[in-house]
CHARMM internal coordinates of N, CA and C (Angstrom, degrees):
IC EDIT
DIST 1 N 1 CA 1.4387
DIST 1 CA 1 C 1.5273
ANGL 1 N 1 CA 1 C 107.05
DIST 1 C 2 N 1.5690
ANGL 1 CA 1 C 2 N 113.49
DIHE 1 N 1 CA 1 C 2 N 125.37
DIST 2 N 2 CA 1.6425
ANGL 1 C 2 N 2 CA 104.72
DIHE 1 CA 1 C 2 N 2 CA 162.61
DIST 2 CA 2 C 1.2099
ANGL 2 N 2 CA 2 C 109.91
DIHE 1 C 2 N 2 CA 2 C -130.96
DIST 2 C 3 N 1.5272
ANGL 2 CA 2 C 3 N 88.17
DIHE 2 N 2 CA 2 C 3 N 166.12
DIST 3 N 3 CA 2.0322
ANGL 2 C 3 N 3 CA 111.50
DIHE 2 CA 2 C 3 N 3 CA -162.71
DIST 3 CA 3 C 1.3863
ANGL 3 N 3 CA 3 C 107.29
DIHE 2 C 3 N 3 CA 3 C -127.18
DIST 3 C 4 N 1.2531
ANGL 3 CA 3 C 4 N 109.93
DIHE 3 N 3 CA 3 C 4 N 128.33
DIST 4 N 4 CA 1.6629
ANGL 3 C 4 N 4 CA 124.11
DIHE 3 CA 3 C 4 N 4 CA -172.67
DIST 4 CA 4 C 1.4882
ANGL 4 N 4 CA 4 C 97.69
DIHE 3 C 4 N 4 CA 4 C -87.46
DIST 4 C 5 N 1.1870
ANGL 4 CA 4 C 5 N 159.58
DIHE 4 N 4 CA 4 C 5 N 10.07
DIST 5 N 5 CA 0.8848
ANGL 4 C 5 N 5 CA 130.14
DIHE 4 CA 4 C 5 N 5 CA -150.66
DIST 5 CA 5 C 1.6344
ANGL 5 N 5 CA 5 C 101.80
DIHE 4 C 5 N 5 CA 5 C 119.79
DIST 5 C 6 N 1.1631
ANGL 5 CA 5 C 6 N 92.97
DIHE 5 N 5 CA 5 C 6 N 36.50
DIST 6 N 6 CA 1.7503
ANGL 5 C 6 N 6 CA 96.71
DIHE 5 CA 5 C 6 N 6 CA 177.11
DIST 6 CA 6 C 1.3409
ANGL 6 N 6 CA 6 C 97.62
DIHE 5 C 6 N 6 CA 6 C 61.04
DIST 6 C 7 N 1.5307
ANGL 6 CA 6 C 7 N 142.84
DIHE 6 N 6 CA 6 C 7 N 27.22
DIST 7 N 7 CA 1.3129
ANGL 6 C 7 N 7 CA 124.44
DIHE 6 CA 6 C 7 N 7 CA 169.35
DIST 7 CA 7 C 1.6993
ANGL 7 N 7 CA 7 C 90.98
DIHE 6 C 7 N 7 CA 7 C -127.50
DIST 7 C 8 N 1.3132
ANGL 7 CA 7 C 8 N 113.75
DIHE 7 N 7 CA 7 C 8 N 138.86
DIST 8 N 8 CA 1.5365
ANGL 7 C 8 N 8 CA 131.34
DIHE 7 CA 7 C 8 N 8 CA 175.13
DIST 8 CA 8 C 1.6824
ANGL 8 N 8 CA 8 C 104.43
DIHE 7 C 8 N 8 CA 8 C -49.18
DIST 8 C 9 N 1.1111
ANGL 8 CA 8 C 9 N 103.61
DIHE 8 N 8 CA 8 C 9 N 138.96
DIST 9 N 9 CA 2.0033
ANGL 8 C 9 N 9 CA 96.45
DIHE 8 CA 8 C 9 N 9 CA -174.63
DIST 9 CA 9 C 2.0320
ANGL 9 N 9 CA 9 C 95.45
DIHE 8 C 9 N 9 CA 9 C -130.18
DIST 9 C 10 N 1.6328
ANGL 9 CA 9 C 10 N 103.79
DIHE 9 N 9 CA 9 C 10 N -31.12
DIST 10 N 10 CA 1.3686
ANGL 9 C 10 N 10 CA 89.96
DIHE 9 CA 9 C 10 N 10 CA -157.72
DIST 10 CA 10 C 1.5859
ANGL 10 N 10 CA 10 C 116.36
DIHE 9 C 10 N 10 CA 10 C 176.64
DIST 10 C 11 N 1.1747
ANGL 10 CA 10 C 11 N 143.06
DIHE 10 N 10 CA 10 C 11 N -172.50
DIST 11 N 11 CA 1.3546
ANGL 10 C 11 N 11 CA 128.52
DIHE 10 CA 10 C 11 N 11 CA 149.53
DIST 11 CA 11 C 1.4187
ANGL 11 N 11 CA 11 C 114.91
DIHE 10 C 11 N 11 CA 11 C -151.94
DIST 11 C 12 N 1.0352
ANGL 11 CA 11 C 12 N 135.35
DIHE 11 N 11 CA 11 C 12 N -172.42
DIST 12 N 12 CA 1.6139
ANGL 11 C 12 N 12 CA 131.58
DIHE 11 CA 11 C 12 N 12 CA -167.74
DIST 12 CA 12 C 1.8048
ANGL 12 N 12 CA 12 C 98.37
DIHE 11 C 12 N 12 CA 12 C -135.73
DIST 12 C 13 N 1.4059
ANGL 12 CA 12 C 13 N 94.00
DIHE 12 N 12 CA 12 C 13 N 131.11
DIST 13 N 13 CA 1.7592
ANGL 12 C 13 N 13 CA 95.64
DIHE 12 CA 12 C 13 N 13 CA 165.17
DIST 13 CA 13 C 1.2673
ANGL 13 N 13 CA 13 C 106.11
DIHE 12 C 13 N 13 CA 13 C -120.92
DIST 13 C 14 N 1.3736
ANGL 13 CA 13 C 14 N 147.00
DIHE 13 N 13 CA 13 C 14 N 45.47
DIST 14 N 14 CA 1.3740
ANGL 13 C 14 N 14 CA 151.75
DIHE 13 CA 13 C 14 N 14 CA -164.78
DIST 14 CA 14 C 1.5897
ANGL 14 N 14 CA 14 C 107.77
DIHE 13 C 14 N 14 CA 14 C 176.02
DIST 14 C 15 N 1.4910
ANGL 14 CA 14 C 15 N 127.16
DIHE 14 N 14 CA 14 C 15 N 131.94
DIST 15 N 15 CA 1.5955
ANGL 14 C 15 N 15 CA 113.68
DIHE 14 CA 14 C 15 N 15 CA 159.37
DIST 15 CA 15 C 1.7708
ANGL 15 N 15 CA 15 C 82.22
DIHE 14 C 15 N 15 CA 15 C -129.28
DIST 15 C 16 N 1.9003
ANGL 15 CA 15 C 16 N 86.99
DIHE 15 N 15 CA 15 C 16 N -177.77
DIST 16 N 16 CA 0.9202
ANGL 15 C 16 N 16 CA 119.57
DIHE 15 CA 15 C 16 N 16 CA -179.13
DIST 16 CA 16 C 2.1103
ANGL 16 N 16 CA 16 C 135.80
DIHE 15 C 16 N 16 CA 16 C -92.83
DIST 16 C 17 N 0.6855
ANGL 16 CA 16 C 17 N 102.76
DIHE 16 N 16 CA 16 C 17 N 106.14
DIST 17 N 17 CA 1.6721
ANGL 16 C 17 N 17 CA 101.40
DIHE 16 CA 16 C 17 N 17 CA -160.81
DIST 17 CA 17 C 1.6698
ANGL 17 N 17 CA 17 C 105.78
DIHE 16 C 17 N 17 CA 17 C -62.81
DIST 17 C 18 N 1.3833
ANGL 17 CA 17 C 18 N 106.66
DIHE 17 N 17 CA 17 C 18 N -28.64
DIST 18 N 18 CA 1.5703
ANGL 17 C 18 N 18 CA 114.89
DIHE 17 CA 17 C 18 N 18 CA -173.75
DIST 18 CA 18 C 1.6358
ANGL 18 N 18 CA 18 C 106.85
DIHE 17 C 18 N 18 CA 18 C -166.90
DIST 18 C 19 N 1.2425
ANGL 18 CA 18 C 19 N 96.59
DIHE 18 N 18 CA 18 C 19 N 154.96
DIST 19 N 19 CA 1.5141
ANGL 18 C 19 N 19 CA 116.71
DIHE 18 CA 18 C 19 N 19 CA 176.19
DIST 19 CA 19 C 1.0325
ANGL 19 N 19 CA 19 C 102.47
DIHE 18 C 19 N 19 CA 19 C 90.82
DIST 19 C 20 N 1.5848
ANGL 19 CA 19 C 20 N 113.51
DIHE 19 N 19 CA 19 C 20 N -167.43
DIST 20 N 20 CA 1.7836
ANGL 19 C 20 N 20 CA 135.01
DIHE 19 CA 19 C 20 N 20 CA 165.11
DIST 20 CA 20 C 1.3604
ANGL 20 N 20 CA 20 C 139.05
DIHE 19 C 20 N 20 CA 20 C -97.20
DIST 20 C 21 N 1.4450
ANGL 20 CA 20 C 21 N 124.40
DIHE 20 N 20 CA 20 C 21 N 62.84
DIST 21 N 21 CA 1.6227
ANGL 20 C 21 N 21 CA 91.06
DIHE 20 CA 20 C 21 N 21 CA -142.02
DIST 21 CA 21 C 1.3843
ANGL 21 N 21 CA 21 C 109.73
DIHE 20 C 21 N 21 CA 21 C -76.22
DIST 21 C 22 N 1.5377
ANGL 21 CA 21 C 22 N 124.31
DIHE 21 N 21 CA 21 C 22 N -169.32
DIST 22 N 22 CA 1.4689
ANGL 21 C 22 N 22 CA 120.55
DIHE 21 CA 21 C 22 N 22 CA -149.42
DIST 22 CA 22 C 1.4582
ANGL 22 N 22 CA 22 C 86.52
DIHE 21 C 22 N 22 CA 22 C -104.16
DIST 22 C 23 N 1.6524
ANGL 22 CA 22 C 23 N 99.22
DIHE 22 N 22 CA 22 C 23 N -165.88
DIST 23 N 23 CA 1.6749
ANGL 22 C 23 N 23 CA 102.82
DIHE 22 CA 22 C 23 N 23 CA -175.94
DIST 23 CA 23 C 1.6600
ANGL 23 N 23 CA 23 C 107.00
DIHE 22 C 23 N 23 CA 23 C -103.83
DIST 23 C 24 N 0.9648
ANGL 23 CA 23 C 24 N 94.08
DIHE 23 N 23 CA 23 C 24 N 129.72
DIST 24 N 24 CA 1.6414
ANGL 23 C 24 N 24 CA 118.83
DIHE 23 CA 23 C 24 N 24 CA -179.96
DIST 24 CA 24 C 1.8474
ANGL 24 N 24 CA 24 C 114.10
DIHE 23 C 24 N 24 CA 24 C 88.78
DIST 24 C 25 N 1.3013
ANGL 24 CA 24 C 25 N 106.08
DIHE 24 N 24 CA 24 C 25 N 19.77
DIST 25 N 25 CA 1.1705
ANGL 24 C 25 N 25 CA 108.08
DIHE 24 CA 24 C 25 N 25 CA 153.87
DIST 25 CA 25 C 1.4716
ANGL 25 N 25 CA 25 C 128.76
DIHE 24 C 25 N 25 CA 25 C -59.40
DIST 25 C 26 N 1.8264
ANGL 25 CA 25 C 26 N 106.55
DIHE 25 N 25 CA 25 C 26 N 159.49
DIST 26 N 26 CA 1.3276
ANGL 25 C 26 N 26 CA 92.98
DIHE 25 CA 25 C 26 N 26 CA -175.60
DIST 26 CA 26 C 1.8561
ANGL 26 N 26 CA 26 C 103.32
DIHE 25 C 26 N 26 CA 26 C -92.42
DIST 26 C 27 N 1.8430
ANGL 26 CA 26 C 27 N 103.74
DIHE 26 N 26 CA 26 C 27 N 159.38
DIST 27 N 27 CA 1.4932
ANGL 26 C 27 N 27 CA 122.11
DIHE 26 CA 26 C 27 N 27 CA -157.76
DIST 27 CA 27 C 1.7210
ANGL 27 N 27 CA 27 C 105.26
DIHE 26 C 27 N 27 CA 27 C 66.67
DIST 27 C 28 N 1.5935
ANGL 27 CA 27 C 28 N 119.07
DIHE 27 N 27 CA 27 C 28 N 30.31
DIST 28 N 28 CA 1.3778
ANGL 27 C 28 N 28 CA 105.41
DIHE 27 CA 27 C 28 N 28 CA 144.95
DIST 28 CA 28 C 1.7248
ANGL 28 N 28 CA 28 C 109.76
DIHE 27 C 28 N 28 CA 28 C -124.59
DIST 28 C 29 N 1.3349
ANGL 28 CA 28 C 29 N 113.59
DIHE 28 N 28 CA 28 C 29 N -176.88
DIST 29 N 29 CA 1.0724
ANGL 28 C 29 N 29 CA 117.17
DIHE 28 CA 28 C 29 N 29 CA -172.45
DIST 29 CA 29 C 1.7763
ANGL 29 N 29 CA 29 C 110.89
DIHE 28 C 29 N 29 CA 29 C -128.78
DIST 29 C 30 N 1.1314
ANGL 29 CA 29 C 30 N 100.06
DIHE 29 N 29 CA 29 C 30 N 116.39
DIST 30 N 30 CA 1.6819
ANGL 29 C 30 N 30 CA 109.75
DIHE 29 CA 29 C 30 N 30 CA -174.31
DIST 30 CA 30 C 1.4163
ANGL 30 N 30 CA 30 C 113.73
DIHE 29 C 30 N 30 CA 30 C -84.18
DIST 30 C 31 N 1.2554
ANGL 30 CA 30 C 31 N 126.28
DIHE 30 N 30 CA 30 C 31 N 167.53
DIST 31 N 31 CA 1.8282
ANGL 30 C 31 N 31 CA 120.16
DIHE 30 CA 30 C 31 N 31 CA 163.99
DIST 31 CA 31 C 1.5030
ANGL 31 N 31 CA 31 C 81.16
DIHE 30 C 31 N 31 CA 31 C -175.46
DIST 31 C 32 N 1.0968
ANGL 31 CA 31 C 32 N 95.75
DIHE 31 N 31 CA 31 C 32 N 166.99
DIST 32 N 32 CA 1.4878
ANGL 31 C 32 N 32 CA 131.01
DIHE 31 CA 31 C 32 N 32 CA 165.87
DIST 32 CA 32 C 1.3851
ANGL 32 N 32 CA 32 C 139.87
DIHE 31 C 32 N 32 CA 32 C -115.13
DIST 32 C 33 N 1.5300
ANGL 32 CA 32 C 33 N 123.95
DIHE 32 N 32 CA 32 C 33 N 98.62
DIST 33 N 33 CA 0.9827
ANGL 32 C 33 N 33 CA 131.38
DIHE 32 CA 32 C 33 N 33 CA -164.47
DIST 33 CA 33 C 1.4759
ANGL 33 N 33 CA 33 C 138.55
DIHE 32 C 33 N 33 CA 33 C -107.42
DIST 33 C 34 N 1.6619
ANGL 33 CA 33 C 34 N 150.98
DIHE 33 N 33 CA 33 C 34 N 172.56
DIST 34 N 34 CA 1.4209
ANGL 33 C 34 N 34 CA 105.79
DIHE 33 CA 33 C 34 N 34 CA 161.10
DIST 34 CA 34 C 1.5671
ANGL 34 N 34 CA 34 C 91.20
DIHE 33 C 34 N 34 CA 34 C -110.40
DIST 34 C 35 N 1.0513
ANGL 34 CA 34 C 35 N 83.42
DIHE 34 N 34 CA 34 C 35 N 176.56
DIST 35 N 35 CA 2.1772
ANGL 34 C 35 N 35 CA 111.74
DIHE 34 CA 34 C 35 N 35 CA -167.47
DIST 35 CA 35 C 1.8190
ANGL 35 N 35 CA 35 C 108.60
DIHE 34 C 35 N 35 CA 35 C -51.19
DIST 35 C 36 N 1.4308
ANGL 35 CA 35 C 36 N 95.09
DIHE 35 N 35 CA 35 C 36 N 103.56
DIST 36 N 36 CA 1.8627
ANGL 35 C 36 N 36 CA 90.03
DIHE 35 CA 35 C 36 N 36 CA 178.12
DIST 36 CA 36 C 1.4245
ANGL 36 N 36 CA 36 C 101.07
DIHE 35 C 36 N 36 CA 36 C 174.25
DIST 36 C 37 N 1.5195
ANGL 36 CA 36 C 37 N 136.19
DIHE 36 N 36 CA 36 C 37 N 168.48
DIST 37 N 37 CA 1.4777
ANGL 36 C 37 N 37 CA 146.35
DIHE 36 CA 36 C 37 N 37 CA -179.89
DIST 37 CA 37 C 1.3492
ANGL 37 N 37 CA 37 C 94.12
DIHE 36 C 37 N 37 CA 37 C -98.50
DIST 37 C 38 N 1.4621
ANGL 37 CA 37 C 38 N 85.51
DIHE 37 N 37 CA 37 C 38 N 126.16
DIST 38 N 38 CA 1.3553
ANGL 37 C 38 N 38 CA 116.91
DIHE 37 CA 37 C 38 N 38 CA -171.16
DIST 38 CA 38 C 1.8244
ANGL 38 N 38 CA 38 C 103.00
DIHE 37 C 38 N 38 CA 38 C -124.43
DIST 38 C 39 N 1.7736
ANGL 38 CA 38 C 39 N 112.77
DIHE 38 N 38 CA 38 C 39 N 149.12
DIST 39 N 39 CA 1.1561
ANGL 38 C 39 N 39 CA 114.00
DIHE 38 CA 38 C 39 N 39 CA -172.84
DIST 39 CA 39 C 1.6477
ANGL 39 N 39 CA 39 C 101.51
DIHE 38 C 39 N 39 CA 39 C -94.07
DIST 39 C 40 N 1.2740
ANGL 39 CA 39 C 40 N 121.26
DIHE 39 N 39 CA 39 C 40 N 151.55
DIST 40 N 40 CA 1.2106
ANGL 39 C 40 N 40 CA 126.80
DIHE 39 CA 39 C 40 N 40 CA -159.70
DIST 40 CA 40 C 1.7945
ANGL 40 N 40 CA 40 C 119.47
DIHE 39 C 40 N 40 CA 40 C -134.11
DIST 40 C 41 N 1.2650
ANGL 40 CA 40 C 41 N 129.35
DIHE 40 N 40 CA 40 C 41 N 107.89
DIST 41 N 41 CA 1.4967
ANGL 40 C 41 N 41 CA 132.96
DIHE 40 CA 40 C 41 N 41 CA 177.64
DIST 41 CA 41 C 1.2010
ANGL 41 N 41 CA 41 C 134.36
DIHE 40 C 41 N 41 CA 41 C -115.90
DIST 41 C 42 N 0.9571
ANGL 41 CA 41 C 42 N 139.50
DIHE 41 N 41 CA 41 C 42 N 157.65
DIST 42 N 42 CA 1.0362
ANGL 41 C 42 N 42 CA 129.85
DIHE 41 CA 41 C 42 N 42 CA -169.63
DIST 42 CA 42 C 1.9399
ANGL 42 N 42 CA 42 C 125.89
DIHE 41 C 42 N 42 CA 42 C -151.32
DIST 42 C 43 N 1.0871
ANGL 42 CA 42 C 43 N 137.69
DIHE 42 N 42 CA 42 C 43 N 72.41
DIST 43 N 43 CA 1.3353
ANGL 42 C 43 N 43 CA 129.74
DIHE 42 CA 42 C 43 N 43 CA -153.74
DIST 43 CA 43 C 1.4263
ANGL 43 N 43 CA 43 C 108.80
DIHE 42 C 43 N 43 CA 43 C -90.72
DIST 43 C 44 N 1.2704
ANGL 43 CA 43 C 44 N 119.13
DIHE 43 N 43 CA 43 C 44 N 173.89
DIST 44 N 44 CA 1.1999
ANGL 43 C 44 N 44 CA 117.33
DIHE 43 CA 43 C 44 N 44 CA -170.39
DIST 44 CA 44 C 2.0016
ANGL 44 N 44 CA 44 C 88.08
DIHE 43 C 44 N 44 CA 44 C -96.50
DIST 44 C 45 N 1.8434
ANGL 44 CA 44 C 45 N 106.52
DIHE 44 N 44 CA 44 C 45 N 178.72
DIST 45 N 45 CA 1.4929
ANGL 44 C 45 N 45 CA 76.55
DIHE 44 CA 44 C 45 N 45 CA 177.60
DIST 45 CA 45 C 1.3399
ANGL 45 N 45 CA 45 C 98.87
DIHE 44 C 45 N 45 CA 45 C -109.01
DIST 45 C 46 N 1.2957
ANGL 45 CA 45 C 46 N 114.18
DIHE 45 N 45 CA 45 C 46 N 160.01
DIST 46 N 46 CA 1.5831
ANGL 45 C 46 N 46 CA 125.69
DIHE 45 CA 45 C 46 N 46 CA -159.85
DIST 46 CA 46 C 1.6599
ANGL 46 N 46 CA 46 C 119.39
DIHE 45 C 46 N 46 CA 46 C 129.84
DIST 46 C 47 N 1.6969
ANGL 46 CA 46 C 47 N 117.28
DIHE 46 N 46 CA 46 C 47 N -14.59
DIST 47 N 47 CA 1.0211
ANGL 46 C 47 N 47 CA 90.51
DIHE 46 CA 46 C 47 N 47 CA 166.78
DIST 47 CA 47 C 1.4962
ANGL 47 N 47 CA 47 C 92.86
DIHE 46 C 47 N 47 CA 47 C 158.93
DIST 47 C 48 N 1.2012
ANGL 47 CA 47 C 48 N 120.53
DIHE 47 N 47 CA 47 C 48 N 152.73
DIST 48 N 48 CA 1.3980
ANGL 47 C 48 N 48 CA 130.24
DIHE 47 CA 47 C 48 N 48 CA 158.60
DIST 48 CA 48 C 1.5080
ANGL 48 N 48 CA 48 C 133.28
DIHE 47 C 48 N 48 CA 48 C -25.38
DIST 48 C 49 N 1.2515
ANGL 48 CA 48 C 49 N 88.09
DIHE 48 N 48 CA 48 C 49 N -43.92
DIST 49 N 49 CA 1.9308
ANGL 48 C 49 N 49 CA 109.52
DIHE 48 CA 48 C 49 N 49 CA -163.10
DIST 49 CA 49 C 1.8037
ANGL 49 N 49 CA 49 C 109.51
DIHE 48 C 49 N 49 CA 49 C -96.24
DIST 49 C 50 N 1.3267
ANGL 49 CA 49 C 50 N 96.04
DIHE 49 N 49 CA 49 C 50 N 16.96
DIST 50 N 50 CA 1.4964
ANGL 49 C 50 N 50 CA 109.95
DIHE 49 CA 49 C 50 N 50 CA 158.48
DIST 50 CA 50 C 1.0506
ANGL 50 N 50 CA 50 C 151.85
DIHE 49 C 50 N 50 CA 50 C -127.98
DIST 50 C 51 N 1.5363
ANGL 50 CA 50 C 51 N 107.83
DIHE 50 N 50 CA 50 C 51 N 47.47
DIST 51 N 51 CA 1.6900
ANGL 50 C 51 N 51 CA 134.47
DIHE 50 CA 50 C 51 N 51 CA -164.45
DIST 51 CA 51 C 1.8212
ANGL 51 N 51 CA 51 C 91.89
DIHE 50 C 51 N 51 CA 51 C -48.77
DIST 51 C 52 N 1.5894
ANGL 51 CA 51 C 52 N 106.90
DIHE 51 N 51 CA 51 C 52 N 122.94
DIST 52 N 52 CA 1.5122
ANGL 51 C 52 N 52 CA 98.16
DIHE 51 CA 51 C 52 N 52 CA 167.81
DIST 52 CA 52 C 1.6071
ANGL 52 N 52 CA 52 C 109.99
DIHE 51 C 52 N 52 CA 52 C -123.41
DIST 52 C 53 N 1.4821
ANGL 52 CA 52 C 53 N 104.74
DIHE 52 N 52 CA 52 C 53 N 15.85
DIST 53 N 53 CA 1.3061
ANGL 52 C 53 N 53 CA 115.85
DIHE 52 CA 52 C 53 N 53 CA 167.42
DIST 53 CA 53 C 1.8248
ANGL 53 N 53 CA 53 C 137.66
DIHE 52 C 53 N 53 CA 53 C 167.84
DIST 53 C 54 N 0.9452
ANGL 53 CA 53 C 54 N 123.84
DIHE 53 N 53 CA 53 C 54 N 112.66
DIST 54 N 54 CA 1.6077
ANGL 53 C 54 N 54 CA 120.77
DIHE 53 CA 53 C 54 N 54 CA -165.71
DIST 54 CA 54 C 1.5199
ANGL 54 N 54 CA 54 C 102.87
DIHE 53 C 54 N 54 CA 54 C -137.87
DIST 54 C 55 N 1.4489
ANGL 54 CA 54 C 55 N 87.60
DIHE 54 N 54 CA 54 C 55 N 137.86
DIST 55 N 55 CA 1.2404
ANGL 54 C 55 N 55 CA 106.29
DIHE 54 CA 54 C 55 N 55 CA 166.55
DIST 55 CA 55 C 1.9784
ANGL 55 N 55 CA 55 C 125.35
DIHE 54 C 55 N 55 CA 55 C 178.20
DIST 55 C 56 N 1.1726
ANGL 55 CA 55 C 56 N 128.22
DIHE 55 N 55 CA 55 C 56 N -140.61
DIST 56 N 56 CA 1.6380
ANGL 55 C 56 N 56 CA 108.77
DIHE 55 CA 55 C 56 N 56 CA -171.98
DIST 56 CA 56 C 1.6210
ANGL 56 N 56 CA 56 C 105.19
DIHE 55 C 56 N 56 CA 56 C -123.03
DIST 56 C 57 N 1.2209
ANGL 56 CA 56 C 57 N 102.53
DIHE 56 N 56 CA 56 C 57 N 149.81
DIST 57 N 57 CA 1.2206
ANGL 56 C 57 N 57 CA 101.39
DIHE 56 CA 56 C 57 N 57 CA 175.38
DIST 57 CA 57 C 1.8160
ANGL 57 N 57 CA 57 C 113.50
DIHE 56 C 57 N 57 CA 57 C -140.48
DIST 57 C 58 N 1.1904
ANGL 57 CA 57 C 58 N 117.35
DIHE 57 N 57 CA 57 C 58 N 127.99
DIST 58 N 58 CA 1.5177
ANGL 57 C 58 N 58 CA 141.00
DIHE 57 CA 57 C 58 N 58 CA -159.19
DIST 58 CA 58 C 1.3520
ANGL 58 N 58 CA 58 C 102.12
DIHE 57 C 58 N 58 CA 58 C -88.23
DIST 58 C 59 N 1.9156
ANGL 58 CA 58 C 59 N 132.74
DIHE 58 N 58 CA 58 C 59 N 85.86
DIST 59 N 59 CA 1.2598
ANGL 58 C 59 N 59 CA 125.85
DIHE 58 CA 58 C 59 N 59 CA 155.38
DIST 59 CA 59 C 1.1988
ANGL 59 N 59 CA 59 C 148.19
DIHE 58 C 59 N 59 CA 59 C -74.73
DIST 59 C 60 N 1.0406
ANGL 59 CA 59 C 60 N 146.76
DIHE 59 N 59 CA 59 C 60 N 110.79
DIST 60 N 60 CA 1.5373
ANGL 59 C 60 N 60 CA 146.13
DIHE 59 CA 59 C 60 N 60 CA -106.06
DIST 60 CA 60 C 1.4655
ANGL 60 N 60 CA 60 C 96.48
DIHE 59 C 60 N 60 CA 60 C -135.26
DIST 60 C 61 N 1.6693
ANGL 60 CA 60 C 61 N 140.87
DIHE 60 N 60 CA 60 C 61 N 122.15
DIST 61 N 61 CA 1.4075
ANGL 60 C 61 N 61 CA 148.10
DIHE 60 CA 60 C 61 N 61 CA -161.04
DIST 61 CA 61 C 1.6880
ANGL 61 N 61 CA 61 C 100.60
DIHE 60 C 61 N 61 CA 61 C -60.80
DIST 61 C 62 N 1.3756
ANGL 61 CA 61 C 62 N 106.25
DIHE 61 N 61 CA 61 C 62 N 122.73
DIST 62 N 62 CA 1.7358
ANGL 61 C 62 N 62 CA 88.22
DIHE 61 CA 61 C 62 N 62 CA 171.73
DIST 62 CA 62 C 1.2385
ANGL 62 N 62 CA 62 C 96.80
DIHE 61 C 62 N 62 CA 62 C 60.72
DIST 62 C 63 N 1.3791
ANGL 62 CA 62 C 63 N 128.68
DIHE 62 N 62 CA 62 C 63 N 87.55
DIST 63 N 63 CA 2.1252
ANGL 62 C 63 N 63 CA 129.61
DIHE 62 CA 62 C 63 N 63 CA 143.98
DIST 63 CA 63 C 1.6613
ANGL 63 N 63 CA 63 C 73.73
DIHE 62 C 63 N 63 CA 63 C 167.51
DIST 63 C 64 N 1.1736
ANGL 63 CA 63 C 64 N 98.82
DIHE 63 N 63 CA 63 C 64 N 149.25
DIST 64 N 64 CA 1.5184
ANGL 63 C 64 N 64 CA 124.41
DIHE 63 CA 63 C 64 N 64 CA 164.38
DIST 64 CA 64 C 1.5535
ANGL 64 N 64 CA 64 C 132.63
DIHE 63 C 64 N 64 CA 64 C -88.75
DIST 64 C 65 N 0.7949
ANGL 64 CA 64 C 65 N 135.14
DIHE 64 N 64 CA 64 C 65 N 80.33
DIST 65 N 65 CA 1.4066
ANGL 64 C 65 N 65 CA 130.88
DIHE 64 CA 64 C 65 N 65 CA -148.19
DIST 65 CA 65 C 1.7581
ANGL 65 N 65 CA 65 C 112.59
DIHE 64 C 65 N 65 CA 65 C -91.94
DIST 65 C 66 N 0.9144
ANGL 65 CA 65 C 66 N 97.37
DIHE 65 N 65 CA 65 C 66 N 121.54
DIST 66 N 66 CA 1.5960
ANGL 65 C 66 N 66 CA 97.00
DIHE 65 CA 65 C 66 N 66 CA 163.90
DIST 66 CA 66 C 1.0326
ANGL 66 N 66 CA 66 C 132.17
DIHE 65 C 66 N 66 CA 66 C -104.72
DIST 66 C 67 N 1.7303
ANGL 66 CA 66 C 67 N 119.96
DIHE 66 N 66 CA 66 C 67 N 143.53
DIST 67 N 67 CA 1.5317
ANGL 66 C 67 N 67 CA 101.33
DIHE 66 CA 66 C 67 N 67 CA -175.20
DIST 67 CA 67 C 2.0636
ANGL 67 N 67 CA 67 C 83.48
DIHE 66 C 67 N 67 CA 67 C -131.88
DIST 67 C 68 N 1.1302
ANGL 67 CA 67 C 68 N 94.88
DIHE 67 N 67 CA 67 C 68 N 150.98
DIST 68 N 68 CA 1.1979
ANGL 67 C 68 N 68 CA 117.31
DIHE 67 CA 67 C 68 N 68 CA 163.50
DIST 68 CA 68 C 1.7543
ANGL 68 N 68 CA 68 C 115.83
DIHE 67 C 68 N 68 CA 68 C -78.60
DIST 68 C 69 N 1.6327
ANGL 68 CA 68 C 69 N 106.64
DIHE 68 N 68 CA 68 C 69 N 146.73
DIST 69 N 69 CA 1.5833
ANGL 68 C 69 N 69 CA 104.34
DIHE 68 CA 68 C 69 N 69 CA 177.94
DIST 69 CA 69 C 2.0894
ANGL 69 N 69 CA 69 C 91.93
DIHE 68 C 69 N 69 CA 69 C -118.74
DIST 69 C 70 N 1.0219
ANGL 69 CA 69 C 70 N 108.72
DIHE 69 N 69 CA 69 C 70 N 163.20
DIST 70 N 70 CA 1.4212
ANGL 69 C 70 N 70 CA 113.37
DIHE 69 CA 69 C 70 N 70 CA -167.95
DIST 70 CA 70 C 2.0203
ANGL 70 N 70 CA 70 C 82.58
DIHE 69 C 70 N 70 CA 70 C -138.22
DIST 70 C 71 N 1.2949
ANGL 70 CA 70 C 71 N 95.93
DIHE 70 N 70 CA 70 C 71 N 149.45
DIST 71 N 71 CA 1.6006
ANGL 70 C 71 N 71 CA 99.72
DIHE 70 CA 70 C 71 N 71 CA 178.41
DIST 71 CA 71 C 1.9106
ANGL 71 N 71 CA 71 C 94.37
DIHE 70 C 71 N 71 CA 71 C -88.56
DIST 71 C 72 N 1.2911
ANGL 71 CA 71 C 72 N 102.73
DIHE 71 N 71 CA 71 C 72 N 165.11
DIST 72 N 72 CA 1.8651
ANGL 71 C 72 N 72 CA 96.93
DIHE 71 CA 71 C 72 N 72 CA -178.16
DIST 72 CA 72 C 1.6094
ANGL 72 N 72 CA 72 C 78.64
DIHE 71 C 72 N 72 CA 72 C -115.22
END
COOR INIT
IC SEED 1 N 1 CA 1 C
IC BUILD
């Protein structure tokens, strides 16, 4: 499960073992935002009490940005 900003955005049933993948590939997750640092979460699904990663991510007007999540 991830949270933009404490608001629900999405969840992932697939990652990536290697490479980059592009934007709007499938096993990524798209949204639409306007341009600013934004707080960033991410849980596994199952529950609250399993933060497996947070942190910020910088959306830029027009460019697609990707950010990678890393398990902690």
């Amino acid at each position: 499960m991830v949270y933009l900003e404490d608001t629900y955005i999405g969840s992932f049933t697939s990652y990536f073992n290697q490479g980059v993948p592009q934007c709007g590939q499938d096993g990524t997750l798209t949204v639409t935002y306007k341009a600013g640092t934004y707080h960033l979460r991410a849980y596994t699904v199952g529950g609250w009490s399993s933060l497996n990663w947070e942190g910020t991510i910088t959306i830029t007007a027009g460019v697609c940005t990707l950010q990678g999540l890393t398990k902690k």
